[in-house]
C-alpha positions, 0 to 999 in steps of 0.5 A, a space after each residue: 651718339 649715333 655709330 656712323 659708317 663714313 660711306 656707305 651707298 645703297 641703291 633702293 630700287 623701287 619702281 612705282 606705279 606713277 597712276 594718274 586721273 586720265 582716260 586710259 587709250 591703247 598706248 597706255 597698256 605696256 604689255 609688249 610681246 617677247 619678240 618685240 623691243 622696247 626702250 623706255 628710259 627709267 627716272 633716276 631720283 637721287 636721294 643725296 644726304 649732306 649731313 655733317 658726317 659726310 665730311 668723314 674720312 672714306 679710310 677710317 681706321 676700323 675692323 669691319 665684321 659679320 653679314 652686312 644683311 643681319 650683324 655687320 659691325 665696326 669697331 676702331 683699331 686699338 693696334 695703330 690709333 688712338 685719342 688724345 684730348 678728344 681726338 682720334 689719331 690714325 696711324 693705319 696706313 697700310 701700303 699693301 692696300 689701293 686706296 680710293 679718291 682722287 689721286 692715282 695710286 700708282 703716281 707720284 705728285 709735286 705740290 705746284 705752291 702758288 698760293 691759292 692756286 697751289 695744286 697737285 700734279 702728277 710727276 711720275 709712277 710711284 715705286 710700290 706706291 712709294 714716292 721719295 722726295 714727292 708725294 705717293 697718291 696711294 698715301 694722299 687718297 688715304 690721308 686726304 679722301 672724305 666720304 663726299 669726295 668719294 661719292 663724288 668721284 664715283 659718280 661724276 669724277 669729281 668736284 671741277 674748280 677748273 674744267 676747260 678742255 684739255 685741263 682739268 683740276 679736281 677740288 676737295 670737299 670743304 672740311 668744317 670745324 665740325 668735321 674734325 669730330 668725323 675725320 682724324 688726324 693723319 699720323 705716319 712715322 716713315 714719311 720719307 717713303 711717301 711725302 717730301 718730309 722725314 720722320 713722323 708728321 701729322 696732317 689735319 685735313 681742314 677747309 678745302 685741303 690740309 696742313 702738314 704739322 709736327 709733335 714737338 712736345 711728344 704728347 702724340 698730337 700735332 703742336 699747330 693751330 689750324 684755321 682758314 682764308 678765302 671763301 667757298 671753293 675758294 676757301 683753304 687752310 692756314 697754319 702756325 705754332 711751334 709744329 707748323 709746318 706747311 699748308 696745302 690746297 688739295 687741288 689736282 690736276 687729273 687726266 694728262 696724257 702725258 703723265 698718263 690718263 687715269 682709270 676713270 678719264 675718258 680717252 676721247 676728252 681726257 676728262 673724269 666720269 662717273 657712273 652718271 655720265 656713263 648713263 646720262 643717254 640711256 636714264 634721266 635723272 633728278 635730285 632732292 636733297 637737304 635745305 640748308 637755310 637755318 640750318 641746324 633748326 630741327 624744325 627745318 623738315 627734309 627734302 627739297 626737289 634740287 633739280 627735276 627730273 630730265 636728259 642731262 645728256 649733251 644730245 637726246 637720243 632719236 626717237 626720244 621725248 625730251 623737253 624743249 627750252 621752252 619746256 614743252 615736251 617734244 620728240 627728237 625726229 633727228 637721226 643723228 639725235 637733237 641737241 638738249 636745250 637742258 644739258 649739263 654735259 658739253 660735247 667735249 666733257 666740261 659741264 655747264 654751270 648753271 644748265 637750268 638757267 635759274 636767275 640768281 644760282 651759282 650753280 643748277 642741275 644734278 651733276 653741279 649740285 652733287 660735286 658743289 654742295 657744302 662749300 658756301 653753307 657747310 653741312 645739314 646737322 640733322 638728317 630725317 631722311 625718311 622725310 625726304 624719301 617721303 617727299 619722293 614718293 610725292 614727287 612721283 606721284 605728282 602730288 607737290 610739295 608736302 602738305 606739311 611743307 618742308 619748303 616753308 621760309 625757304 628762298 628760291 636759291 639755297 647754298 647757291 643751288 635752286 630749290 623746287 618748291 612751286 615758287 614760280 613756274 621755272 622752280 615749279 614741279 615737272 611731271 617725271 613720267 613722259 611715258 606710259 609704263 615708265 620705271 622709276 628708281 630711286 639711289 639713296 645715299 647717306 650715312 648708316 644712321 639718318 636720324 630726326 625724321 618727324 613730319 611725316 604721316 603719323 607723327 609731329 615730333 620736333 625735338 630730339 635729346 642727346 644720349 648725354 651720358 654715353 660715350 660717343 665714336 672718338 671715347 667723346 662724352 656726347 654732351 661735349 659736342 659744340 654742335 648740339 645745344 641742349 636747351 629746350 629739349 624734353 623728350 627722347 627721340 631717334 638715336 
């Protein structure tokens, strides 16, 4: 079984050439003198993974050594974890380190217990990240954050369940059954210091939040039986035994001036941003990704375009083209700047749910497809990622969909978000290039180890077999995962 590293981002910066069959006229040479100016936004193509381990714990408890370039390696911590009947326990918290998500290191949170509305908020400031009586942030970010909350948070502040002006409350990603095998159980014996509780309590993270449960057997695992209600975002964790204790929702309340605004909240809205919004009137950006429609077939090749490349921004800046609500492509010749017929961002921060108007789609668009994938269809199990980037180069190079087409079968609307694949003129292909000389990147994101890549140039593989005498990352023999069905399959490929 493949070794994963739970996040890891990296930015493929490769600008294409984007030739076309026309005739070449005088705007179409891009030597511009050094004295001159210039600005032409670049084409941002997201390459997003939603494989099953993106649901890992974003704090594992691993040593890291050696150069990221040549020998960089991970090993789990022996000192403060360890399994038991195939699951791993991680009792690593350490309050001199600033953990990464979505509470405020330096807050302390009351848990507002209103049924499916139980949410955090933030009470007041965490003494040295310690919170008696109420939770710490620093230990919730640890406890709590998966790798997709994470991207998330970088990237768009996060996962909205509610976003309205002046309110705004995040939602943790959907944690699958599958995922236990990816996130461990949370252990601390001191829990007076940073929760309402005493003594040793294990939190499971599961569903759109987590459960809090106890060891009453000392066997070093919790003694509570986990399972969930409700549906989509909407879908969060019960509990029961001899060890339960209580569940929560990890809902949380961010951006309040009056509990002071977090690092990440812009002051003028008091909203959550990432790094998207910081550009969105300076790039344009698209998305591809996964399908997830029979799901986990290993024939279902990778890459669909999720939303086309465009200004996600509320205004077009002047002097910019830009493509109208008819989609014609036109020039903003207003001054203080053109509304964006295809924003994704209000004026006032709250995003639009469904920007690209795509009939029968809960949601469109780049931010709404980062922040909402996974909770109706959970996770792809097989990432051919090189399928997908293959298909990006197609998408710059207008090419269309693969002629070995990775969106045969697939319905117009996949987990609740469109997917481009030419089968009406709305979820046709867009031209991403409306300059000449236009950059294009591409940000890829996934996990250390993509794997099942087959239906490119040069190769027709489809099936893959599991290292079934190896021992995989939890000491888990790997033919004991319940994911994999074996059956069928007779030659050796990718891990």
């Amino acid at each position: 079984m493949k070794r994963k590293v739970f996040l890891l981002i990296f930015a493929v910066l490769l600008a294409f050439t984007g030739q076309r069959s026309y005739s070449a006229n005088m705007t179409d040479y891009c030597y511009v003198p050094p004295t001159i100016s210039a600005s032409v936004p670049p084409n941002v193509m997201i390459m997003l993974s939603i494989e099953t381990t993106m649901q890992g714990t974003a704090h594992p408890p691993i040593t890291c050594d050696g150069d990221p370039r040549t020998s960089y390696s991970c090993t789990f911590r022996t000192d403060c974890s360890y399994v038991v009947s195939w699951r791993r326990v991680d009792n690593c918290y350490d309050n001199t380190k600033t953990y990464y998500g979505y509470f405020d290191p330096s807050k302390c949170y009351a848990y507002v217990d209103s049924g499916t509305d139980g949410r955090f908020e933030p009470v007041g400031p965490a003494t040295n990240r310690q919170c008696s009586g109420s939770w710490s942030g620093n230990f919730l970010n640890w406890a709590t954050t998966t790798a997709v909350d994470a991207v998330r948070k970088a990237m768009t502040g996060g996962n909205r369940i509610v976003d309205l002006p002046g309110n705004t409350i995040l939602l943790g990603a959907r944690q699958t059954p599958s995922g236990n095998w990816w996130f461990p159980i949370k252990r601390i014996d001191n829990a007076q210091l940073y929760t309402p509780y005493t003594g040793t309590i294990y939190l499971i993270r599961y569903a759109n939040g987590f459960v809090v449960c106890r060891d009453t057997n000392n066997d070093g695992l919790p003694d509570c039986d986990v399972g969930e209600s409700g549906i989509g975002e909407n879908l969060f964790p019960t509990v029961s035994g001899p060890g339960a204790v209580a569940p929560f929702n990890l809902k949380i309340k961010v951006c309040d001036p009056s509990k002071g605004l977090e690092p990440n909240c812009n002051p003028s809205n008091n909203k959550p941003e990432g790094v998207i919004q910081k550009y969105a009137d300076k790039m344009r950006f698209g998305l591809i990704s996964y399908a997830l429609y029979g799901n986990p077939d290993p024939r279902r090749d990778g890459g669909v375009i999720r939303a086309n490349m465009k200004w996600i921004s509320p205004k077009i800046p002047y002097g910019m083209k830009y493509h109208d609500a008819n989609g014609r492509l036109v020039v903003c010749n207003n001054a203080g700047g053109c509304p964006n017929p295809e924003a994704e961002i209000r004026a006032d921060g709250t995003f639009v749910q469904n920007p690209d108007n795509i009939p029968g789609a809960r949601y469109s668009g780049v931010i709404n497809y980062i922040n909402k994938f996974g909770y109706y269809a959970g996770y792809k199990t097989y990432d051919p990622i090189s399928e997908m980037y293959y298909e990006v180069i197609r998408y710059f190079k207008g090419l269309g969909p693969s002629t070995d087409n990775y969106c045969t079968g697939l319905p117009p609307i996949d987990d609740g978000a469109p997917v481009y694949c030419n089968s009406s003129p709305r979820l046709a292909w867009r031209d991403p290039y409306i300059y000449p000389c236009q950059k294009s990147f591409v940000v890829a994101i996934n996990d250390a180890n993509p794997w099942l890549d087959k239906r490119i140039p040069g190769t027709a593989k489809t099936s893959v077999t599991p290292c079934i005498t190896c021992v995989g990352d939890f000491g888990v023999p790997t033919n004991a995962d319940p994911r994999i069905d074996v059956s069928g399959w007779t030659d050796r490929v990718g891990e």
